[in-house]
FINU-906688 format. One record per residue (C-alpha): residue number from 1; residue in one letter; x, y, z. Coordinates in steps of 0.001 Angstrom, whole numbers. Layout:
BEGIN
{NUM; "a"; {X; Y; Z}}
...
% end
This chain:
BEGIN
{1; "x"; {109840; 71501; 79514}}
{2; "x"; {108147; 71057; 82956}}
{3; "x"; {104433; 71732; 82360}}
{4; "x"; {103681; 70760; 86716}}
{5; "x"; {100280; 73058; 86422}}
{6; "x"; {98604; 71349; 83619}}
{7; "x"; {100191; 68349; 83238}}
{8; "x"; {100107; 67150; 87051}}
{9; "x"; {96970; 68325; 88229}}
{10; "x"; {93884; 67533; 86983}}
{11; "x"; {91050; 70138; 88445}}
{12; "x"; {90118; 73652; 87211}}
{13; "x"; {88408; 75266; 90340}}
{14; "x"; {85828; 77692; 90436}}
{15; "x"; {85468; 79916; 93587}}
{16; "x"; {82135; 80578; 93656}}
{17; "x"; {80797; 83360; 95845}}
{18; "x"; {77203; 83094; 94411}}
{19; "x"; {77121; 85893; 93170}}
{20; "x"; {76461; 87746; 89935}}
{21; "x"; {79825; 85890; 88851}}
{22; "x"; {79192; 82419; 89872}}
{23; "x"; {77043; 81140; 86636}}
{24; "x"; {79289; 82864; 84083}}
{25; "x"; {82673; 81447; 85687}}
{26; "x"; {81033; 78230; 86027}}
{27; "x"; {79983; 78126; 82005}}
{28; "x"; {83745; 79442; 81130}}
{29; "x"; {85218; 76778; 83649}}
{30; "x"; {83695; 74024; 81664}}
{31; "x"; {84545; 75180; 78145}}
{32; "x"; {88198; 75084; 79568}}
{33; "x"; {87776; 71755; 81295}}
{34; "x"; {86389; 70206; 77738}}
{35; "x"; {88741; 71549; 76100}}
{36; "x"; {91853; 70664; 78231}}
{37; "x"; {90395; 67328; 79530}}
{38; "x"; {90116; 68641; 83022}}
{39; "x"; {87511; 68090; 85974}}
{40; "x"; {85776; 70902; 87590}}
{41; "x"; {85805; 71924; 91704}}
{42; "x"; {83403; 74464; 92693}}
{43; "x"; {84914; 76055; 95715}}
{44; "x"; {82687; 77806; 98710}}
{45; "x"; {84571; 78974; 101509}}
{46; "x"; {81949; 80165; 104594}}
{47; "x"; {83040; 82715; 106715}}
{48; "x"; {83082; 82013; 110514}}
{49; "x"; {79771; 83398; 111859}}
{50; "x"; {81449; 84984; 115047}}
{51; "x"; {84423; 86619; 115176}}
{52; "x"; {85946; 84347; 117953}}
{53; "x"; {88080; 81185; 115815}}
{54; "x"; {87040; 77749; 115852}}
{55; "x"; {89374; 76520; 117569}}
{56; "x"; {88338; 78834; 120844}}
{57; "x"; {85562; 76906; 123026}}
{58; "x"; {83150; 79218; 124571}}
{59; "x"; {82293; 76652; 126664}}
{60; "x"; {80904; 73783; 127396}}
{61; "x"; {77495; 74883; 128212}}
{62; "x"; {77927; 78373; 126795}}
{63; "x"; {74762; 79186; 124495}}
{64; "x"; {76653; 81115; 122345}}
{65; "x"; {78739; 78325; 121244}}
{66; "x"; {75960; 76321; 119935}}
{67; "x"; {74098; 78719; 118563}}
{68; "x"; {77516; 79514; 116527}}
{69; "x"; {77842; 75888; 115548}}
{70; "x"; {74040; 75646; 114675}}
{71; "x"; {74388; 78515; 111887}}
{72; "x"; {77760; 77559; 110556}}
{73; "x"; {76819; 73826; 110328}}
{74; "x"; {73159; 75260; 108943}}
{75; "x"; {75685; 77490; 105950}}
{76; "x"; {77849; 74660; 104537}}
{77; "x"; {74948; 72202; 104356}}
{78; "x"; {73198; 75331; 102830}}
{79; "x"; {75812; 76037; 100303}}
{80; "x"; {76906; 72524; 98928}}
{81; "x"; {73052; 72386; 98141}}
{82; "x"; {73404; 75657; 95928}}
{83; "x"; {76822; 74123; 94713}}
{84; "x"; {74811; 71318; 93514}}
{85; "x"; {72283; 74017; 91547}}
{86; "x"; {74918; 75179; 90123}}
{87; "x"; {76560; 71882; 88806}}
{88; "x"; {73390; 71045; 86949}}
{89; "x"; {74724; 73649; 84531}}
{90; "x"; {77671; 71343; 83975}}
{91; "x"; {78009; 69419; 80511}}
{92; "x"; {77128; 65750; 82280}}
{93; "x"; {80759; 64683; 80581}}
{94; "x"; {82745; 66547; 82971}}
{95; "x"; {83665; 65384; 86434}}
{96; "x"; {82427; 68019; 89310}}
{97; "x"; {83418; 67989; 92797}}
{98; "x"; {81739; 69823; 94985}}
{99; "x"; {83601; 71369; 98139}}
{100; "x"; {82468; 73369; 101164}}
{101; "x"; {85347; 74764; 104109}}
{102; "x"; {84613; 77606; 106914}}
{103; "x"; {86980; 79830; 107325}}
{104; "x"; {88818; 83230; 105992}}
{105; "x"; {88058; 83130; 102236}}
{106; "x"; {91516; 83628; 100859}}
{107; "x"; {93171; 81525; 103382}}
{108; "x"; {90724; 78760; 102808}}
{109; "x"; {90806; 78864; 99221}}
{110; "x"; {94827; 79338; 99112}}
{111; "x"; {94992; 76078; 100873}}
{112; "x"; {92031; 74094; 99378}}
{113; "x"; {93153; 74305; 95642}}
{114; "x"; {96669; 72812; 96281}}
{115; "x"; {94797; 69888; 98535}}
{116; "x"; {92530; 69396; 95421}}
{117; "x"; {95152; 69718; 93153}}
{118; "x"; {94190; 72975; 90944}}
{119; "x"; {95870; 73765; 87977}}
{120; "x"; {93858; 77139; 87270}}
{121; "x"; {91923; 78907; 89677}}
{122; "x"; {88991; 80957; 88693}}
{123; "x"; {87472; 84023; 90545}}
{124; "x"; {85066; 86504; 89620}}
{125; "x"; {85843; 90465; 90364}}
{126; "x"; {84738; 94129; 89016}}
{127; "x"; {88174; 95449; 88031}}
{128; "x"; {86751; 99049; 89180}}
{129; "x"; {86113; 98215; 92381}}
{130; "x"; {89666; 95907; 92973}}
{131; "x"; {91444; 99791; 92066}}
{132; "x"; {89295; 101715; 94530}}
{133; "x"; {88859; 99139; 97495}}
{134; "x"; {92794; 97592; 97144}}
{135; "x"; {93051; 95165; 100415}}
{136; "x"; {88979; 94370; 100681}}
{137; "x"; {88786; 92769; 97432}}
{138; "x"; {89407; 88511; 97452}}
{139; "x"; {90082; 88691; 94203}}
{140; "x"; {93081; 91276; 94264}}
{141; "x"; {94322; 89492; 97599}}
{142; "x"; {94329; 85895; 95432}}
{143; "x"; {96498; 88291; 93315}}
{144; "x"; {99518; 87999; 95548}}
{145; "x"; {98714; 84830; 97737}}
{146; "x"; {97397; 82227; 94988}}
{147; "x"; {99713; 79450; 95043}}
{148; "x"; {98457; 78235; 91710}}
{149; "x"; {97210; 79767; 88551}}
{150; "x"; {94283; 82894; 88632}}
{151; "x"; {92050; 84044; 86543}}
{152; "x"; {90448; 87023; 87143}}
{153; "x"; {87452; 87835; 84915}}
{154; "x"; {85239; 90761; 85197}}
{155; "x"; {82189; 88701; 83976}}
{156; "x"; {79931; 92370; 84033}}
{157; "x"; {82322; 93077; 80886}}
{158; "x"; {82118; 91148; 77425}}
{159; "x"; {84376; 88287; 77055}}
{160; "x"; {84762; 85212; 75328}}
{161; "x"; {82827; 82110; 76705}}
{162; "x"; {84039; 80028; 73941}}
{163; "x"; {87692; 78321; 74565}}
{164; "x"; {88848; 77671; 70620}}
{165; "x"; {91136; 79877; 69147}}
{166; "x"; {92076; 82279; 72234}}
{167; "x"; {94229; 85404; 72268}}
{168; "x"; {96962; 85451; 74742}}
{169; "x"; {99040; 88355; 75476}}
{170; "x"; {101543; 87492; 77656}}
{171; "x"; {103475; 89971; 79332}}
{172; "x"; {107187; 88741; 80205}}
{173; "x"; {109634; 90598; 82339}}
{174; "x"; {112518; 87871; 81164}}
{175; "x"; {113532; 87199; 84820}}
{176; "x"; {114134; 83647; 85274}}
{177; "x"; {111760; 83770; 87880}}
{178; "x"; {108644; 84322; 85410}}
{179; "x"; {109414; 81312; 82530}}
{180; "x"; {106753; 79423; 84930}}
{181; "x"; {104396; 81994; 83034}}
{182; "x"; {105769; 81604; 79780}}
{183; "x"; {105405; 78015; 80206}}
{184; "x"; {101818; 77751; 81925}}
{185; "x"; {100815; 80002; 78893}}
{186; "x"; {102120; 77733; 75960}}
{187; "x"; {100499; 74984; 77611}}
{188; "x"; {96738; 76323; 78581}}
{189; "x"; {96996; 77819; 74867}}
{190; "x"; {98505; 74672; 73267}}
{191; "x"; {95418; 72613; 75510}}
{192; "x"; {92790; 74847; 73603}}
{193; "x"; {94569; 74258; 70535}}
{194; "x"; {94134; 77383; 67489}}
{195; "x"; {94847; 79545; 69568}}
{196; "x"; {97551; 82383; 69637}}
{197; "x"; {100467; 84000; 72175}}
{198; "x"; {101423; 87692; 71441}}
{199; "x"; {104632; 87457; 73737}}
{200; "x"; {105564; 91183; 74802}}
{201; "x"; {108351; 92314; 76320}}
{202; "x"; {108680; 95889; 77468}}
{203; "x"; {112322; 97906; 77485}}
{204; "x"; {112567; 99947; 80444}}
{205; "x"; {115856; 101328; 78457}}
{206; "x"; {114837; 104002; 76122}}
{207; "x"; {117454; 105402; 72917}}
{208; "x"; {117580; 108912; 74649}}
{209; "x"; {118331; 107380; 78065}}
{210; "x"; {121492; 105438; 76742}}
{211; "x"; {122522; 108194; 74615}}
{212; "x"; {122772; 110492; 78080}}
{213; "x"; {123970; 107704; 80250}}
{214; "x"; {126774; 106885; 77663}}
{215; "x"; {127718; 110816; 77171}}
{216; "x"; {127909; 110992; 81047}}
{217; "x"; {130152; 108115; 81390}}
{218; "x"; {132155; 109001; 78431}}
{219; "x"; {132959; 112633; 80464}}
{220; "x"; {133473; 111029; 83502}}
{221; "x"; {135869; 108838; 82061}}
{222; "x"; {137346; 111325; 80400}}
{223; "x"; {136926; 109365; 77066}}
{224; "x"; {135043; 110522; 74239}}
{225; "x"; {132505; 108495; 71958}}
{226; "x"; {134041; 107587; 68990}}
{227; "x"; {130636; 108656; 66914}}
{228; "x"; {127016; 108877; 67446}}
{229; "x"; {127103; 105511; 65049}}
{230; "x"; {128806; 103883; 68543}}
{231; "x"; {125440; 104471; 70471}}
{232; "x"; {123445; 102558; 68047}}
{233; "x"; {125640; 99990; 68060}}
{234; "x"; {125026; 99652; 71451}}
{235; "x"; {121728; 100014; 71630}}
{236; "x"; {120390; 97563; 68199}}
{237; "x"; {122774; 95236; 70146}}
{238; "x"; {120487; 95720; 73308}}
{239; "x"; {117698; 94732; 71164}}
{240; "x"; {119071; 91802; 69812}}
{241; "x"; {119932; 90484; 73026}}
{242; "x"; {116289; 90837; 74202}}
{243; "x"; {115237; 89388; 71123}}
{244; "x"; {117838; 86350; 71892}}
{245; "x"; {116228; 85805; 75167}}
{246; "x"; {112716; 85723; 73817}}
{247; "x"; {113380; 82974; 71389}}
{248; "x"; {115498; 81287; 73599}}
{249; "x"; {112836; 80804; 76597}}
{250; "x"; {110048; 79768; 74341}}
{251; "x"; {112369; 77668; 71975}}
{252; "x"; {111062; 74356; 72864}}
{253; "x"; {107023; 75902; 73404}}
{254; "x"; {106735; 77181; 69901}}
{255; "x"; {106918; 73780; 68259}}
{256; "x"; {104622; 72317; 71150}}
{257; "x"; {102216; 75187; 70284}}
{258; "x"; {101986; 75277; 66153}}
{259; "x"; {101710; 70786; 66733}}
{260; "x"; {98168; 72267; 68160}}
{261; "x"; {97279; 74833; 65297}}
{262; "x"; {98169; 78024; 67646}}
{263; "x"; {100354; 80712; 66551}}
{264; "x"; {103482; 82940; 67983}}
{265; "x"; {104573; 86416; 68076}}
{266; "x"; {106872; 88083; 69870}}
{267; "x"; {107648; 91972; 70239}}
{268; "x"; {109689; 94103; 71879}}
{269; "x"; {108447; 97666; 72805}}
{270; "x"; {110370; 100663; 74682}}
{271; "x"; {108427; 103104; 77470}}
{272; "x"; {106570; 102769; 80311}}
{273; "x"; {105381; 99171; 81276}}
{274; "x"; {101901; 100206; 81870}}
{275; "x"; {101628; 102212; 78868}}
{276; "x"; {103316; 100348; 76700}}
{277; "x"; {101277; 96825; 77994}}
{278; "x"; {97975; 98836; 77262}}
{279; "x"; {98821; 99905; 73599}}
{280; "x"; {99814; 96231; 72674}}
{281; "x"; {96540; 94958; 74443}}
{282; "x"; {94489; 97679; 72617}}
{283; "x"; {96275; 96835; 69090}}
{284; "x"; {95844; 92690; 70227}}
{285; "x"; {92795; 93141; 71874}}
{286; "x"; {93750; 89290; 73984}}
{287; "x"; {91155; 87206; 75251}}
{288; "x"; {93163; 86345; 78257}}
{289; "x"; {96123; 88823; 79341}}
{290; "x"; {98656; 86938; 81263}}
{291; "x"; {101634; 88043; 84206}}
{292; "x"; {103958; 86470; 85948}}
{293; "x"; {104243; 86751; 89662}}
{294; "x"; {107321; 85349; 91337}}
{295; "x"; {107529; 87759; 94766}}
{296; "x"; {105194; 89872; 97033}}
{297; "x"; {106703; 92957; 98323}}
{298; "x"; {104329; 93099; 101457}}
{299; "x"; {105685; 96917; 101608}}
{300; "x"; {105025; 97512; 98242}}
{301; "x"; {101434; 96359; 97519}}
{302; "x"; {100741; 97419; 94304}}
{303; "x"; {103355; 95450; 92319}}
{304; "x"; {103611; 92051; 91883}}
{305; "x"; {107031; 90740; 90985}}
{306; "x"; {108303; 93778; 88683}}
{307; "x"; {104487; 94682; 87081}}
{308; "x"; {102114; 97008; 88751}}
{309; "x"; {98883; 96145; 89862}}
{310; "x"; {97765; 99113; 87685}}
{311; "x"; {99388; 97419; 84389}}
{312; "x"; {97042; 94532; 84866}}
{313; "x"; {94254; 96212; 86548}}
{314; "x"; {93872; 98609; 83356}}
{315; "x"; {93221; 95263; 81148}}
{316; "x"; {89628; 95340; 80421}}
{317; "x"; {89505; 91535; 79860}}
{318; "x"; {90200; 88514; 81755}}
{319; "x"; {93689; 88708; 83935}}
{320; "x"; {95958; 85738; 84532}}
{321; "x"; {98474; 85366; 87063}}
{322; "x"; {100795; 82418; 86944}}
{323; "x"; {103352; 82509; 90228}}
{324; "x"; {106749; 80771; 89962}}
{325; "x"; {106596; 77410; 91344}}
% end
């Protein structure tokens, strides 16, 4: 099993905003890096004070130029002193860097966490606002452009602080494009050790859909069923084939994950993804709901790989989107 996120790199990184979310993600940041044996980043991207780049010169003697320079140098001195307020709240046992870049925040951050080697990303974000301002929101943008790990947490909405014995729902499409999720999933929950993976996949292939599809083919063909018994041969052996690949991609995880104390179940359910995601989540009721994302369809921005953004915006808890690596 390649773990690469968890086992390779060795910071959890906080972009902090300071903001409303800052202190909570911080406290939550640290749990995780006790309990995993990580270090913490705190992350503070300032945005460029004019709109003209950087790399533009006004001039040599322009007075616009230095003035620009004087507040942006002026911010990041600013804001690595706050980013050292906030690392007092730190447990003195865990290792904080402290890092300050100018620039477009997702950009920045996109680039910064691989340099600092990041194996989850935390950001802050009001799950209400990411459905009615899609585009404006960093968190939703991380969404599709995060090259490592996010967390999304809603920190206005109860959650759970403490790290031992988490919930995990993980939602699996069974492309191979998404066991990068299953796998980052068994590990962070594995890491926190008690804690336990409800591993859902959802059947886009209802009983009545095959029943019609096979009756048109079977006229078509101009061969009839042999019995109604043939369709549900067809379709239990549907299920058992999904049920195949689940055991199959988490084979090696489940034994990695009970060595820890945590706990597996798996489930197959049949409807609509979003639907059927929200009824397991309100029957689970996870900690931490995770997807996979393995491809941005620029033209279609509200899915991410084969999930909708409205599957994992519904989720009233903390969202976690692993990209294939």
């Amino acid at each position: 099993m390649s773990r690469s996120f968890m086992e390779h790199r060795e910071f959890i990184t906080v972009a902090v905003a300071f903001d409303s979310h800052t202190m909570a993600l911080t406290e939550f940041a640290s749990n995780l890096c006790l309990a995993a044996g990580k270090k913490l980043c705190l992350l503070h991207v300032v945005e460029p004070w004019a709109e003209h780049p950087h790399s533009k010169v006004f001039g040599e003697v322009d007075n616009l130029w230095n003035v620009t320079q004087a507040v942006e140098t002026n911010a990041r001195e600013l804001a690595l002193s706050r980013l050292g307020e906030v690392a007092l709240a730190v447990p003195p046992e865990i290792a904080v860097k402290k890092v300050v870049v100018g620039g477009k925040s997702v950009d920045m951050i996109c680039k910064e966490v691989e340099s600092i080697g990041t194996c989850l990303l935390l950001v802050g974000g009001r799950h209400g606002n990411m459905k009615l301002l899609p585009g404006l929101s960093t968190a939703l943008s991380l969404m599709v452009a995060s090259p490592v790990p996010l967390l999304v947490i809603d920190t206005a909405k109860d959650f759970k602080y403490e790290t031992k014995g988490m919930r995990f729902l993980l939602s699996d499409d069974l492309s191979e494009q998404s066991e990068t999720a299953v796998e980052f999933t068994f590990d962070l929950a594995a890491a926190l050790r008690n804690s336990e993976i409800h591993h859902v996949h959802v059947n886009g292939l209802s009983f009545d859909s095959l029943e019609a599809g096979l009756h048109t083919a079977a006229a078509t063909s101009h061969t009839p069923l042999n019995s109604s018994a043939s369709i549900d041969d067809v379709y239990n052996a549907l299920l058992h084939s999904i049920d195949k690949k689940m055991n199959a991609r988490t084979l090696d995880q489940k034994d990695y994950l009970e060595a820890a104390g945590g706990t597996y179940v798996s489930q197959v359910t049949t409807g609509n993804v979003t639907e059927e995601i929200q009824k397991v989540a309100e029957r689970v009721k996870p900690d931490i709901t995770v997807f996979g994302r393995h491809h941005t369809l620029h033209t279609k921005p509200f899915f991410i790989g084969r999930v909708p953004f409205r599957s994992m915006l519904a989720q009233s808890g903390p969202i976690l989107i692993v990209p294939n690596d």
